[in-house]
N, C-alpha and C positions, 0 to 999 in steps of 0.2 A: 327574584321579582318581588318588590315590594306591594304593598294596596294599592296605590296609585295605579302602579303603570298594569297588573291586571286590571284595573277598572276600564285604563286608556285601550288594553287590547281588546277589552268587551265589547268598548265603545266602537273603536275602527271595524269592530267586523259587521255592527249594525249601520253603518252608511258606506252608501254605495261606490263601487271598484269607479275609480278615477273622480274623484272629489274628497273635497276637503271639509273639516271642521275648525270653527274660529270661535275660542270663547274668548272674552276679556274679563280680568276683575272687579273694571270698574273702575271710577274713581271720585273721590269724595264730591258731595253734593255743596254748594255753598248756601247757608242760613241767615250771614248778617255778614255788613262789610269786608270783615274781617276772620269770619267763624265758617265752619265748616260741621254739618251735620255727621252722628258717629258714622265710620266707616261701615261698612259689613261686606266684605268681599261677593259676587256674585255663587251662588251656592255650589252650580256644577265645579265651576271653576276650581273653588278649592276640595268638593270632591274629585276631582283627579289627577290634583295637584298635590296639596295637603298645605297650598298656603292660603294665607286672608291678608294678603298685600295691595294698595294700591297699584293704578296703573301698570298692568300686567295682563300677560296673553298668551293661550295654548294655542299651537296648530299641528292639528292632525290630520296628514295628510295619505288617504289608502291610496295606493295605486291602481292605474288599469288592469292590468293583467299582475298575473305573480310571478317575481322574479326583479321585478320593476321597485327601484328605490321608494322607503318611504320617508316619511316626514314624524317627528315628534319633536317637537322645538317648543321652548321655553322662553315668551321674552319679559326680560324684567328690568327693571328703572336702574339706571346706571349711577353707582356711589357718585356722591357730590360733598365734599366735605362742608363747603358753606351753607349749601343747603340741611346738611345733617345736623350743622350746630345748633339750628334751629327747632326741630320737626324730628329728632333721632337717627342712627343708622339705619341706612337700609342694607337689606339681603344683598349680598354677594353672589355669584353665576357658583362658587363652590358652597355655599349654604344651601343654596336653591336647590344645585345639583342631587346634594344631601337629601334633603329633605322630601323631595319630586320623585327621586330618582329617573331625571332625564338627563342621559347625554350631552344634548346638543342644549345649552345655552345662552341665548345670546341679550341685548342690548335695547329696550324698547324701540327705540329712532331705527333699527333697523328693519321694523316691522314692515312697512308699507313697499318698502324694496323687496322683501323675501317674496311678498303674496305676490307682487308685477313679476317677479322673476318666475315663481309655480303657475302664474295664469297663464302666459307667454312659452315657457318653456315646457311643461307636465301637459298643456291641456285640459284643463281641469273642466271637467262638467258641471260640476253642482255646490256651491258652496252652503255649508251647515251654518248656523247661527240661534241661541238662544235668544228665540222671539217668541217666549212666554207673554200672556196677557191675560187679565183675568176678565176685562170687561172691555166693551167700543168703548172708547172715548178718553178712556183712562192716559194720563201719560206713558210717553215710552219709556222703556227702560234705557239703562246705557247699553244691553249689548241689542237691541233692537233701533236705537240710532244709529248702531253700526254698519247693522247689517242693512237699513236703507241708504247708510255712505257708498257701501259695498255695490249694491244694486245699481244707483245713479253710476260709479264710476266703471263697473265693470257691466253694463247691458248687455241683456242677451245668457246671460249666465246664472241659472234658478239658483233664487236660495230659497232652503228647506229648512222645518224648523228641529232642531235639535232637539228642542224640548223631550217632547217623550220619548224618546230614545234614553236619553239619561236619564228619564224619571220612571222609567221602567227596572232598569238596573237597580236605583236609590232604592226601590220597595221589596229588597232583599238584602238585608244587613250581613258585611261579613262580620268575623269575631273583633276585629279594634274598634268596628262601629259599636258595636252591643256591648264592649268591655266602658267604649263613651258614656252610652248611654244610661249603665251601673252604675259608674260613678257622678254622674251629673243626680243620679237618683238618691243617693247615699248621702251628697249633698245638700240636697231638700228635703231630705228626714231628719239631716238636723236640723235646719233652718226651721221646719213648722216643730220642734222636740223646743228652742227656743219659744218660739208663741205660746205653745201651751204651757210653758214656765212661767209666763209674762202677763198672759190673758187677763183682765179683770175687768168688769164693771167699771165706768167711765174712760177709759183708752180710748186713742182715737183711733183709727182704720189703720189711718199711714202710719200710726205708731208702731203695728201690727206689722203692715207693710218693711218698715224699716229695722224692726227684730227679723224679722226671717230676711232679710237684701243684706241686713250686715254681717249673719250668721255665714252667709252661703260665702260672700269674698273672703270672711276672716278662713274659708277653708278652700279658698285655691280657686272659686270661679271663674269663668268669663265676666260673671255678672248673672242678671236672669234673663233668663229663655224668652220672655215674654215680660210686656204687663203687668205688673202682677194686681192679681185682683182678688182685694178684702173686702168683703161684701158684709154688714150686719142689718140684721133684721129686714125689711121688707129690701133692702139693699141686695139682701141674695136673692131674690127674686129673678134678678135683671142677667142676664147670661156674659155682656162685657162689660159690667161696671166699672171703672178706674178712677172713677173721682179720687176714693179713698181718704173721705172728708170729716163723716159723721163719726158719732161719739157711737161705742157699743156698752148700749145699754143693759140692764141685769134682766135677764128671764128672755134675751135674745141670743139666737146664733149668731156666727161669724165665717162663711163661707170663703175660705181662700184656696183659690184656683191660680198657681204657680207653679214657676220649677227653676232651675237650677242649670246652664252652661256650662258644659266641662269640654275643653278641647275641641268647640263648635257643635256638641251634639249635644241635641235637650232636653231633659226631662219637664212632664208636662201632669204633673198629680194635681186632684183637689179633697183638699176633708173641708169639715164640718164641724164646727165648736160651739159647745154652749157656755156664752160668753160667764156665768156666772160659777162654773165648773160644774155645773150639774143639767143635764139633759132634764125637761118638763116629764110628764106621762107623755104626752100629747105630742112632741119633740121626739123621742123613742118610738114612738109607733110607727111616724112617718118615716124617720131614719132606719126602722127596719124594713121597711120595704125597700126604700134606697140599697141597703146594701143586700137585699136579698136578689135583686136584679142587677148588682156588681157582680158578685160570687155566681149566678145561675150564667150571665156573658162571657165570663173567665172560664167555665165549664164547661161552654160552647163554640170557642175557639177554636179554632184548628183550622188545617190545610183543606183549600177547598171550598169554604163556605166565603159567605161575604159579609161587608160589614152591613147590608141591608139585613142577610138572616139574622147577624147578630142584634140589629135594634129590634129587629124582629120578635126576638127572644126577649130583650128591655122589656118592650112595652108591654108583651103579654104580662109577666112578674107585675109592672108596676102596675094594671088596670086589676089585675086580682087580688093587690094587695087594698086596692082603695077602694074595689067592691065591697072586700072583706069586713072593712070600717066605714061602710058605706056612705064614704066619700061622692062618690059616682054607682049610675045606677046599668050603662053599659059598658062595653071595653073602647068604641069606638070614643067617649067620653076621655078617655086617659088625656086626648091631644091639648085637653082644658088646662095640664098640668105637667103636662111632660112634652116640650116642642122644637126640640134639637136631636143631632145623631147621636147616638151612644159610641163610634168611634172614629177616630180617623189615624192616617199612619203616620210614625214619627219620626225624629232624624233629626239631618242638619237645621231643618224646619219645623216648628212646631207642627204647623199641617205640612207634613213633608208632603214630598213633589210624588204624585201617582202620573201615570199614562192612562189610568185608568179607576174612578173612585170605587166602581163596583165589581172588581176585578177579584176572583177568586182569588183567595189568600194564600202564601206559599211561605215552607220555612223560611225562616230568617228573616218575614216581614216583623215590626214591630208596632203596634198599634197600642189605643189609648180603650178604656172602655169607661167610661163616665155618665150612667143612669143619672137621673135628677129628677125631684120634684117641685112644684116652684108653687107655694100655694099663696096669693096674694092675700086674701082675705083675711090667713092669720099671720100673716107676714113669714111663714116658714119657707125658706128656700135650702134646702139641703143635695148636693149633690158629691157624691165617691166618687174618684176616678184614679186607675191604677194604669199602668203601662205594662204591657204584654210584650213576650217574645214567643210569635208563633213557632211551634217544635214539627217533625217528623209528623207526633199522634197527638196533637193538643199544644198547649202553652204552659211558660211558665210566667209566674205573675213576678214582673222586675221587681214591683214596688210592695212586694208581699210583707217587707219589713217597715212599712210605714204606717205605724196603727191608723186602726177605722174602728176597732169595736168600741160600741160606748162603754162598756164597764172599763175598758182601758185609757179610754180618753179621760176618763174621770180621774183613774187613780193616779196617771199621771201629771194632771192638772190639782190633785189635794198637794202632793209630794210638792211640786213647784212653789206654792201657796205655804207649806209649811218649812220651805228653806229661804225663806224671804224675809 
């Protein structure tokens, strides 16, 4: 039994005896006449598949009672060589097989027959459908037009949402997810080990941006996870900046919040550089507080708590660090300065898929922990963030190997400067 198909038996035992589940992967969006927005396969999907293909469909089907035939079928787009010569090869039912490890195979066109033949023949009570949405109003997805195709043609027949059901499973990483998510991290320590070679007084953002995007594919990416976002001077202030326009100037930071795709799962780190190679006085004080409530969240970790105790624990660190320098005169004040969660959980998703955001932590969740100060008035915006794999008795920090201390950002950034 490969990942896959335990994840698929997980899955079939949380929906219910005599119904089925239908993902699709999707298929490309259109952006101009002729042009087609990048792919990204729907995320269950290729979590219990293990592909990112177009036009493509799992159905799992439990039975009523036990003993009773089930379903695990795979449909995928059928070779076309004219079509290939254009657009590349597609996956074969023996790659697919490989890869999925599912048996049964078969042909997308004969999708719509399988389901008329399991609704008519099996009985099927309830059909599943990823009908995730984050807000009214918002567009549907593609497997949410599905599932109202589904509804119109088959009346009478509830469909339920899939959603947290697999987004329940998703917030417990087994070992290929976590071996992912290492090297997507390994990744992005070169890529910012680049920046800080590069750094200097007049650079632009995106020049920034495009030393750490070139570093990460010349080592095997997807690409990045996200975004990526170079923030200098009062720039890092702004929690999604992406312009990545302005010059970094000397006697400012340069906040990049990035990460690195490896084999669909993502790392999601940010540091903190003084664009001139040397942190101010004033720049180190605040950044120790930043990383004193990285390392005090990282310490706090564990099974069982949630990621409210752990901002919990953030903001205390950072309101007593700013008492201390009497930034601010109570704790309630911190919010002036500090206005985001300190974590959320990671994956095939940057904010992977929870059933639940404040859901007691359990091993082999993997989460983010990212404190930040944002002080506009001296344009200082500095925030750390590392990526955790919760353990049994606590966590280990993934990104432990990606400096944060400033005497080390320094000396790595003189060394850079003096092989130039």
């Amino acid at each position: 039994m490969n990942q896959y198909e335990a994840r698929r038996r997980a899955l079939l035992e949380k929906i219910e005896p005599g119904s089925m589940a239908l993902i699709y992967s999707g298929e490309t969006e259109p952006c101009s006449l002729d042009e087609g927005y990048h792919f990204e396969a729907n995320r269950h999907f290729f979590y219990l598949t293990g592909i990112r293909r177009e036009n493509m469909a799992l159905v799992l089907m439990r039975p009523l009672e036990e003993g009773m035939p089930e379903h695990i079928t795979l449909f995928i787009e059928e070779p076309q060589p004219l079509a290939e010569r254009w657009t590349g090869k597609r996956m074969t039912i023996e790659e697919a097989k490989e890869v999925s490890g599912i048996k049964d195979v078969r042909y997308i066109d004969n999708l719509n027959g399988f389901i008329g033949r399991l609704m008519t023949r099996e009985g099927l009570c309830a059909a599943y459908f990823d009908c995730y949405k984050d807000a009214a109003g918002n567009p549907d997805s593609y497997n949410m037009r599905k599932a109202k195709a589904f509804a119109g043609d088959w009346f009478g027949v509830p469909v339920k949402n899939l959603h947290p059901l697999v987004s329940a499973l998703r917030m417990v990483k087994d070992e290929t997810e976590v071996a992912a998510i290492r090297e997507a991290i390994a990744m992005t320590d070169k890529g910012l080990r680049r920046v800080l070679a590069t750094l200097e007084p007049g650079k632009m953002e995106y020049q920034m941006q495009a030393e750490f995007e070139y570093a990460i594919k010349m080592e095997g990416a997807d690409g990045p996870a996200f975004a990526t976002i170079a923030g200098s001077g009062i720039n890092g202030c702004m929690m999604h900046y992406g312009t990545n326009h302005c010059r970094c100037e000397d006697g400012t930071l340069l906040l990049l919040d990035l990460g690195a795709k490896a084999n669909g799962y993502c790392a999601d780190i940010t540091r903190t550089y003084p664009v001139s190679g040397k942190f101010t006085a004033r720049q180190r004080e605040i950044y120790g507080i930043v990383l004193a409530a990285n390392r005090a969240v990282a310490a706090a970790a564990r099974p069982g708590v949630t990621t409210r105790d752990l901002n919990d624990v953030c903001k205390k660190v950072l309101a007593e660090g700013l008492m201390a320098i009497g930034k601010i005169e109570k704790p309630e004040q911190i919010d002036t300065y500090y206005m985001h969660g300190v974590s959320h959980h990671l994956g095939i998703d940057v904010h992977d898929a929870t059933n639940h955001d404040l859901a007691p932590l359990k091993p082999g969740a993997v989460i983010t922990d990212e404190p930040g100060l944002y002080i506009d008035e001296e344009c200082i915006g500095i925030r750390i963030e590392d990526d955790l794999l919760i353990t049994e008795d606590g966590c280990v920090v993934l990104s432990e190997a990606v400096v944060r201390e400033p005497d080390e950002i320094e000396a790595i950034m003189a060394e850079g400067r003096k092989s130039e």
